[in-house]
C-alpha positions in Angstrom: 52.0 92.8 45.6 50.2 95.8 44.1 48.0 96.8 40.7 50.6 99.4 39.7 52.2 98.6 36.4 55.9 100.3 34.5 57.3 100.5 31.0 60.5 99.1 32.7 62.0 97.1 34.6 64.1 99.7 36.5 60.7 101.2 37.3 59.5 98.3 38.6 62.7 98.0 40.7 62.2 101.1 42.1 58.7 100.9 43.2 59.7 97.3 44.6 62.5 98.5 46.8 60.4 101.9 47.5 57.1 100.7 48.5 57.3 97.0 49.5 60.9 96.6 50.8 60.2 97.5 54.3 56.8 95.8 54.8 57.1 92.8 56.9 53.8 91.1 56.6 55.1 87.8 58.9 54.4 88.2 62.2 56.0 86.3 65.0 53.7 84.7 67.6 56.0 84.4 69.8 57.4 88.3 70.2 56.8 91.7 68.2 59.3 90.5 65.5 57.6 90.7 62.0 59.6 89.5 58.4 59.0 90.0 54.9 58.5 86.0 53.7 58.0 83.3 55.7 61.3 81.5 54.9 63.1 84.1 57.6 60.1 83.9 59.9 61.0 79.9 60.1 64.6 81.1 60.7 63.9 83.0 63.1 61.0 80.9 65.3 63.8 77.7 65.1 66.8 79.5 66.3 65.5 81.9 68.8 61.9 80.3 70.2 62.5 76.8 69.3 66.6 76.2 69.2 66.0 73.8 67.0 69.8 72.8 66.4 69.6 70.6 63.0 73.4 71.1 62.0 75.6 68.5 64.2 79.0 67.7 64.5 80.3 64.5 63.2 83.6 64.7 65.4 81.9 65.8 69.1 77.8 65.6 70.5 77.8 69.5 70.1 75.0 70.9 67.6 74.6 74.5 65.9 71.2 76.1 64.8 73.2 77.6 61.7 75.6 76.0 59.2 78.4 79.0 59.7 78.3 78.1 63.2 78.9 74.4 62.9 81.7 75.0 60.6 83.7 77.7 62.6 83.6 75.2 65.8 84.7 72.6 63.5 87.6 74.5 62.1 88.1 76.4 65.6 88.1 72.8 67.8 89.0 70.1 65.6 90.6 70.9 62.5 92.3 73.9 63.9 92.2 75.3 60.4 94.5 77.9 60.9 94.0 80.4 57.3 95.3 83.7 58.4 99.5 83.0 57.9 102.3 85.5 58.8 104.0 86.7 55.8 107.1 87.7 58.0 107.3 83.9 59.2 105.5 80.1 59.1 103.1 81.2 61.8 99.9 80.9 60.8 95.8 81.6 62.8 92.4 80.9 62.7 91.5 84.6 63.2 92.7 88.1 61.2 92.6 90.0 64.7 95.1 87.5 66.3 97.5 87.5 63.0 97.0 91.4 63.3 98.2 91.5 66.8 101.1 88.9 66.2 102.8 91.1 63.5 102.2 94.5 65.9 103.6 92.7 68.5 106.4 90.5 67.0 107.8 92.3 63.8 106.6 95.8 63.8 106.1 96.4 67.6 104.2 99.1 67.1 103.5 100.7 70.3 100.7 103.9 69.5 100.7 104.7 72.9 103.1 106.8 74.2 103.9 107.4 78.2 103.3 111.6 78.7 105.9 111.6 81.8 109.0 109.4 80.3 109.6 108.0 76.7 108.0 104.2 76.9 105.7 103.3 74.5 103.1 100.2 74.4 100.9 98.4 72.5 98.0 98.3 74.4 96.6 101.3 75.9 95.8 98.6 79.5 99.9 98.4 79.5 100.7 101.6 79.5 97.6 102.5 82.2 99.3 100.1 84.5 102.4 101.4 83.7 101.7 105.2 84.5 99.9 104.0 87.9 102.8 101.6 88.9 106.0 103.5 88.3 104.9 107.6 87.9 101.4 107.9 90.2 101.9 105.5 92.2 98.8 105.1 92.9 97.8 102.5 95.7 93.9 102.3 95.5 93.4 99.5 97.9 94.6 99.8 101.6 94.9 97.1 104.0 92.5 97.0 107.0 94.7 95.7 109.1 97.9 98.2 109.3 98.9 101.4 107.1 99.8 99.3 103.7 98.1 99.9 100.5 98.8 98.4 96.8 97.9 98.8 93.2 95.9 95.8 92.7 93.4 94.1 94.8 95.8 90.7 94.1 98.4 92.1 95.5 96.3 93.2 98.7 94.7 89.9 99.2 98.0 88.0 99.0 99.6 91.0 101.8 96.8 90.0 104.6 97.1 86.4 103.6 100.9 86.4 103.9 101.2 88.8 106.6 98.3 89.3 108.9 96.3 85.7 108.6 99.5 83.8 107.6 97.2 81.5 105.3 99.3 78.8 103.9 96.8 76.8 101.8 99.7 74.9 100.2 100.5 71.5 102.4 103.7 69.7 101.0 102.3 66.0 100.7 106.2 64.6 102.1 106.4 66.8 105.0 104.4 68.8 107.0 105.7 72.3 105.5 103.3 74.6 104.1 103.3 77.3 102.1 101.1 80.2 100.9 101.8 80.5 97.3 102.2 77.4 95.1 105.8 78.2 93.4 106.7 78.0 96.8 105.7 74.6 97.2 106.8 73.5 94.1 110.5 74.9 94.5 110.6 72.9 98.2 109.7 69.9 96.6 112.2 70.1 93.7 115.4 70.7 96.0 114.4 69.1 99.2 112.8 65.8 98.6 112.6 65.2 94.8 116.0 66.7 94.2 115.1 67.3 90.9 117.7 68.9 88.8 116.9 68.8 85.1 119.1 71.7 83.9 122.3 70.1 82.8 125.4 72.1 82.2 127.2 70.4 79.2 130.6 71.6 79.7 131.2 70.1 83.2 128.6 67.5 85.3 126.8 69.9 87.4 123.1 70.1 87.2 120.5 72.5 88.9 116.5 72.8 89.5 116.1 75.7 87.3 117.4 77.7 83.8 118.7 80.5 85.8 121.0 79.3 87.8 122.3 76.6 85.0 123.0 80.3 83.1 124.4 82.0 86.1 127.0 78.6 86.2 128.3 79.1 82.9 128.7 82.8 82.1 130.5 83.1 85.7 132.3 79.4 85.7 132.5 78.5 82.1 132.3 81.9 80.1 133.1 84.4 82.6 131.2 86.3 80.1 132.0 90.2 81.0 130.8 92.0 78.0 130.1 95.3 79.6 133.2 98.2 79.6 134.4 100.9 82.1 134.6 103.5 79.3 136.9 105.1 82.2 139.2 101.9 83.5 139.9 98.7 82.6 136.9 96.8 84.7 134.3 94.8 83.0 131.3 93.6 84.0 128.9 90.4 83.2 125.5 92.6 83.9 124.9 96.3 82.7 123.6 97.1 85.9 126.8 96.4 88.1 128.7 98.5 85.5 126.1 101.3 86.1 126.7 101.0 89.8 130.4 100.9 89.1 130.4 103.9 87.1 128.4 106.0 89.7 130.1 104.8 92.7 134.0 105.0 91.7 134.3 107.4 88.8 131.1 109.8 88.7 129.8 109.8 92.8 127.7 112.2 91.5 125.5 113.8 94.5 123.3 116.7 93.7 121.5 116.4 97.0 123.9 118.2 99.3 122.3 118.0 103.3 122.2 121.7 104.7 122.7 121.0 107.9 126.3 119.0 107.3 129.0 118.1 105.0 127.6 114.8 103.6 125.7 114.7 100.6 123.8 111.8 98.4 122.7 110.9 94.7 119.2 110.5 95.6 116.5 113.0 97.3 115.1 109.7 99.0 118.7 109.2 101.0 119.1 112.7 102.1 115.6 113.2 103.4 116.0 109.9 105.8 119.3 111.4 106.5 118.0 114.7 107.7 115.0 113.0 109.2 117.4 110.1 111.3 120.3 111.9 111.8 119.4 115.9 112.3 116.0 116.4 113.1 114.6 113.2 114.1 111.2 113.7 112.6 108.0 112.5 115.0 105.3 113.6 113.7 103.0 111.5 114.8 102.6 111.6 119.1 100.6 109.2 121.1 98.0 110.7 123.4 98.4 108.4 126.4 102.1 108.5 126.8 104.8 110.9 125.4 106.0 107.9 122.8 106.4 109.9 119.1 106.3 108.3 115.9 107.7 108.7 112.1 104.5 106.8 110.6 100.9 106.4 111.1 100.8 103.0 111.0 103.3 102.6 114.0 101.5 104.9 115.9 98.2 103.1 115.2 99.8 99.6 116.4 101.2 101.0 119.5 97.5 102.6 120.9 96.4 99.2 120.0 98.9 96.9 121.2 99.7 99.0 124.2 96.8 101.0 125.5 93.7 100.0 124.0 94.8 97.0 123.6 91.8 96.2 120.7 90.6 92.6 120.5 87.6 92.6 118.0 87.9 88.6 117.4 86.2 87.0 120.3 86.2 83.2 120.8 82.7 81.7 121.7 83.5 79.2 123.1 85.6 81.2 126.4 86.0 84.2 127.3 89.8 84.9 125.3 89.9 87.6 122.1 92.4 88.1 120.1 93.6 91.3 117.8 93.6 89.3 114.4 91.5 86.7 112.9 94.2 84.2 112.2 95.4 84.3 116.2 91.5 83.5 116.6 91.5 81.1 113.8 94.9 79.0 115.6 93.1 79.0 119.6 89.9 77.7 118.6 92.1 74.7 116.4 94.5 74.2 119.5 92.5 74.9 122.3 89.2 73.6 121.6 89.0 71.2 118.4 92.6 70.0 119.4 93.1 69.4 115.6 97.0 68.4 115.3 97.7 68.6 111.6 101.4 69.2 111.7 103.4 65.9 112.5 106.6 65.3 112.7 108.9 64.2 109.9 111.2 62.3 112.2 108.7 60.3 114.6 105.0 60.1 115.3 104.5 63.2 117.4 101.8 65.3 115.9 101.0 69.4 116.7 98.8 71.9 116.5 100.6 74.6 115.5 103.8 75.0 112.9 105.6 77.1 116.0 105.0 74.1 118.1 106.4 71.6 115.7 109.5 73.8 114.6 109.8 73.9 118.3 109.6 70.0 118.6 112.1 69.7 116.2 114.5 72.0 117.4 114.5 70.5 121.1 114.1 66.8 120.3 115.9 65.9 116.6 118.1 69.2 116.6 121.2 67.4 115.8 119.6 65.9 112.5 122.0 67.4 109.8 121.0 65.5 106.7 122.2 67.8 104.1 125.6 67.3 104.2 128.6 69.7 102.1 130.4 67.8 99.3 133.3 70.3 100.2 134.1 69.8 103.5 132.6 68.1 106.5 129.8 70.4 107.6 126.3 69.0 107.0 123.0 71.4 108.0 119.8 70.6 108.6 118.2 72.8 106.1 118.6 72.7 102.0 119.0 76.6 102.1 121.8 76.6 104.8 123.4 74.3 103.2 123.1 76.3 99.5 124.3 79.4 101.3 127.3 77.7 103.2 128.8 76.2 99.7 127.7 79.7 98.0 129.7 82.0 101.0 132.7 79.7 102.1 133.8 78.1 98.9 132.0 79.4 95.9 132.8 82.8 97.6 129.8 84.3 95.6 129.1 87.3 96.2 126.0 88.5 94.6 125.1 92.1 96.3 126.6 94.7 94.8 127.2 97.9 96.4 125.8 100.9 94.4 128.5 103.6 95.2 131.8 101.2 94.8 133.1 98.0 93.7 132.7 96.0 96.6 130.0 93.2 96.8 129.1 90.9 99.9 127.2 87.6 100.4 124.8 88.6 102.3 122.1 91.1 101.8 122.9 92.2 105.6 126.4 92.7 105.3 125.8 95.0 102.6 123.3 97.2 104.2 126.0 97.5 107.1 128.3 98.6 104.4 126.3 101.4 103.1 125.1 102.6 106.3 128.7 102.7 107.9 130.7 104.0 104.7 128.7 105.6 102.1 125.7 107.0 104.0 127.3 107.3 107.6 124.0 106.2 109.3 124.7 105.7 113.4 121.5 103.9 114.2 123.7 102.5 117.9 123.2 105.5 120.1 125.3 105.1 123.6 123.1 105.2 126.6 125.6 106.8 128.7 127.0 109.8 126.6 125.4 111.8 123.0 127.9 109.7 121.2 126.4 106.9 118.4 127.7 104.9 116.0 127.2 102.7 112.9 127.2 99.3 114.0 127.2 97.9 117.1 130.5 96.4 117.5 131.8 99.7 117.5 129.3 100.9 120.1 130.5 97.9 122.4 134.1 98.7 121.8 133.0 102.5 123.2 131.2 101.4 125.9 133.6 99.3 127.9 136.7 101.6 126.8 135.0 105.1 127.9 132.2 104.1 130.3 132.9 100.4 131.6 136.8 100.7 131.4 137.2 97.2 131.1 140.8 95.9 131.2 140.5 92.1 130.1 143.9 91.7 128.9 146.5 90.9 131.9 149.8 90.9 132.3 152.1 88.1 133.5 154.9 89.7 134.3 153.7 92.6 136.3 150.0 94.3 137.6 149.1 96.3 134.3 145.9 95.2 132.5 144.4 96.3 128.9 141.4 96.7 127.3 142.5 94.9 124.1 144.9 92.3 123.0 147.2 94.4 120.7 148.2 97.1 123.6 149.4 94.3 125.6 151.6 92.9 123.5 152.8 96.0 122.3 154.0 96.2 126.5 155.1 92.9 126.7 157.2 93.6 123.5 158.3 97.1 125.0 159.0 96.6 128.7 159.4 92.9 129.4 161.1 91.9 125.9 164.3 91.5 127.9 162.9 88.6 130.3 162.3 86.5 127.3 165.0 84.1 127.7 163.9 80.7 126.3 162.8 80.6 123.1 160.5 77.6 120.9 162.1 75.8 118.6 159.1 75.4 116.9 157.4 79.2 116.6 158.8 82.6 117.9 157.5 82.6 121.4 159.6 82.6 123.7 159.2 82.1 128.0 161.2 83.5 131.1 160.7 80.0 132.5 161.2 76.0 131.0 157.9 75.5 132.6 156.3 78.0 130.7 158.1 76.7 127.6 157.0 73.0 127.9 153.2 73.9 128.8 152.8 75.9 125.6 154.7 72.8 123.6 152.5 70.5 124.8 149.4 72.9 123.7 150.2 73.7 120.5 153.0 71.2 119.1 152.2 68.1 120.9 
């Protein structure tokens, strides 16, 4: 390389990796890229300028420019050559990352990142990111268009206006003409309504069911009656922690540290008093309407009644007529109808065919209403849907009752009649406000009962014997028993009524012991 010449060979090194290390005397033709010998200059011309991939695979047509290459797809794709195994257990991987991960995340669970507002922890910084936005920011970054709703993640918004607004069902069961917008959905109709399918097997009696959870729900609460949580302060046990939670605040702590300054009642949770205060004592209305006196809680509502009232905003014109419409879908549904006449939902019970799902369910309703074929192996009631049928076994004679009250012990069947529960007993809500008086109430059976006993007067209970009328069933027979017990001569042999007259008598035989 040079004249120079060293009494040994360390010198020599020395000047080597000094002086003609970093010369790079090959020059690519191709780019600036320059090389000290022409064996890398060949390397690098045939795997960048030329690809010249001379290293094939013997099991597949793929082909590598390297021999590293060709031997990590081999071991990656076909020999799954998995040298990186767990210590802790058999598992074994093809990479070090993914073994280090495993034994974070399985045996060690380390989780270095700590929440700074309660005491989770994750493994992944991503996790805990999505956990501070979720449950402590709450921070909604993307709102709807269409109304005054905003989410976390854009999936969540795009399935909203899908679900809500544009009622996209892009799901078509292939038996019926059912559709739905999310593919679980679909799958779950299909399983319990026409396929039936039931491959969870409980193996201490013959019952079956469509999925694990409710095979575990059967035995803990029919087999087991597994209730392996305590009352540390009674003798009640529960099957889930969370009903004993419930059970402990509701009928031995009732601890309420939000006391209501304007009345007596007072609640567990700042979110319960303030809609107290806000329905009950002030009636908050922040928001007022310009073109009439109507008030609102929200911005939303307020927004959809200037639009839906007023303005009456129809940005989705049809081209092909004059009509517009406030939402894309409505637009979407008159130009399929109304113009294309495209009838894609037919009839499961005979050949008629609609355009819209409203005008089928309507179809069916009218024309094959009586068609019950889901039929109770209980008694003789049959229904024409799966899920009336599943909550008529689950309410009558299963008596399950799977919504539990969060202040007491009592549970209900129905989401609905547990609302009504806390509203009229715990949280004294009176949402049924008489239109004739300030009075209100919590339900509106109550409400009814006021009205025709204060305003109405109604007396719908007669008497036989004499002119006096009652407005319930109870006050006139407590008269009857009172005043005319005495005329009650002839007696039934077969109940306790008895009649002032054989005619009497032998009428109300022939009703109810013929």
């Amino acid at each position: 390389m040079c004249s120079s010449s060293y009494k040994g060979s360390e010198d020599l090194k020395m000047d080597m990796n000094g002086a003609h290390k970093k010369k790079k005397n090959f020059q690519c033709d191709s780019c600036s890229s320059s090389f000290i010998n022409s064996r890398d200059l060949k390397t690098h011309i045939e795997g960048v300028h030329k690809k010249i991939k001379k290293f094939h695979c013997s099991f597949c047509s793929s082909s590598f420019t390297q021999s590293g290459t060709l031997k990590r797809h081999i071991e990656g794709v076909h020999e799954k050559i998995k040298k990186y195994t767990c210590s802790e257990c058999s598992s074994s991987f093809t990479q070090a990352g993914t073994l280090k991960r495993h034994i974070e995340g399985v045996h060690e669970k380390l989780k270095n990142f700590q929440c700074t507002y309660c005491s989770s922890t994750f493994t992944f910084s991503e996790s805990l990111k999505t956990h501070i936005e979720g449950v402590h920011e709450k921070i909604k970054k993307f709102p709807c268009s269409n109304c005054s709703s905003s989410f976390t993640r854009s999936g969540d918004l795009k399935r909203h206006i899908e679900t809500v607004h544009e009622k996209i069902k892009r799901f078509q069961c292939s038996y019926c003409s059912s559709s739905f917008t999310q593919s679980g959905n679909l799958k779950t109709h299909i399983e319990c309504v026409h396929e039936k399918i039931k491959n969870f097997h409980c193996s201490d009696c013959s019952s079956s069911f469509t999925n694990s959870r409710n095979l575990k729900t059967h035995i803990e609460t029919v087999h087991e009656k597994i209730q392996k949580f305590q009352c540390s302060d009674c003798s009640s046990t529960f099957t889930l922690s969370e009903s004993l939670k419930k059970h402990i605040e509701g009928v031995h702590k009732k601890v309420k540290n939000c006391p209501c300054t304007h009345c007596s009642s007072s609640f567990t949770r700042t979110g319960d008093l303030k809609r107290h205060i806000e329905t009950v004592h002030k009636k908050i209305k922040k928001f007022q309407c310009s073109y009439c006196s109507n008030s609102f809680t929200q911005s939303g509502n307020l927004k959809t009644h200037i639009e839906c009232v007023h303005q009456k905003i129809k940005k989705f014109q049809c081209k092909d007529c004059s009509s517009s419409f406030t939402h894309s879908g409505s637009l979407r549904i008159h130009i399929e109808s109304v113009h294309e006449k495209i009838q894609k939902y037919t009839c499961s019970h005979c050949s008629s065919s609609f355009t819209s799902s409203e005008s089928l369910k309507t179809h069916i309703n009218g024309v094959h209403k009586k068609i019950k074929n889901f039929q109770c192996s209980y008694c003789s009631s049959s229904f024409r849907r799966f899920g009336d049928l599943k909550r008529h076994i689950e309410t009558v004679h299963k008596k399950i009752k799977k919504f539990q009250c969060r202040y007491c012990s009592s549970s209900f069947s129905q989401s609905g009649n547990l609302k009504t529960h806390i509203e009229g007993v715990h949280e004294k809500i009176k949402n049924f406000h008489c239109s004739d008086c300030s009075d209100s109430f919590t339900n509106s059976r109550n409400l009814k009962t006021h009205i025709e006993d204060v305003h109405k007067k109604i007396k719908k209970f007669q008497c036989s014997y004499c002119s006096s009328s009652f407005k319930r069933s109870g006050d006139l027979k407590r008269h009857i028993n009172g005043v005319h017990e005495e005329i009650k001569k002839i007696e039934c042999a077969s109940c306790f009524c008895s009649f002032t007259c054989l005619e009497s008598l032998q009428m109300h035989h022939a009703a109810h012991h013929k």
